[in-house]
N, C-alpha and C positions, 0 to 999 in steps of 0.2 A: 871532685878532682879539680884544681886549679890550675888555670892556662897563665904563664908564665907571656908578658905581651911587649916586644919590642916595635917602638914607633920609627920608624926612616923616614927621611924624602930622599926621591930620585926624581929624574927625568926618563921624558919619550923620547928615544932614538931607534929612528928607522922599526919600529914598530916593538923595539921590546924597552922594559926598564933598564936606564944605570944608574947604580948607586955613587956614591961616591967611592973610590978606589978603595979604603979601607974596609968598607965592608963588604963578607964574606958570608951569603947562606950557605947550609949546610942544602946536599941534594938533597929531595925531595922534600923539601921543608916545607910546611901549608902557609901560606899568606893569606890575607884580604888587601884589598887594594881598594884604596879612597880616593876619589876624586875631589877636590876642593874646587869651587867658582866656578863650574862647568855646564854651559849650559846646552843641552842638545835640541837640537831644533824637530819640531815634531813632525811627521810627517802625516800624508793624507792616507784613509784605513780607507778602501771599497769594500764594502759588507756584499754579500751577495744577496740579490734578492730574494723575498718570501712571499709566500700568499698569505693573504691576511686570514683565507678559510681556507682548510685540509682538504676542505672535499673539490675544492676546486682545481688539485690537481690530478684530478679524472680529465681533465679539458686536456692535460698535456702530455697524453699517453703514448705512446708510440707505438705504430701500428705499420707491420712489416708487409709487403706484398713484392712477390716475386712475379716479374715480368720477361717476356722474350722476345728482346726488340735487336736485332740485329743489327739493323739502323738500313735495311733493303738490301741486305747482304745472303 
């Protein structure tokens, strides 16, 4: 099947595409959209940490105990 492929430029305004006034998509027509020259600044990943051994997260189990402290009440 052959995709039939028309090129445009537009601009960014207020967050959506304009084309130039003559052109006209049809609704719901599929685009891809290219960015030319665009560079995005990367930003910082926090990984969460790991133990380096499985077994060592026996150390950080949780262990519930119900207490009745009124606080002298």
């Amino acid at each position: 099947m052959a995709t039939n492929i028309l090129t445009l430029e537009g601009v960014i305004e207020n967050g959506q595409i304009r084309f130039p006034s003559q052109v006209h998509l049809p609704e719901g027509a599929r685009v891809f959209i290219i960015v030319p020259d665009m560079h995005i600044q990367q930003q910082a990943r926090i990984y969460s940490p790991r133990l380096k051994n499985s077994e060592q997260s026996r150390d950080f189990e949780l262990e519930v105990s119900a207490e009745n402290n009124n606080g002298g009440v």
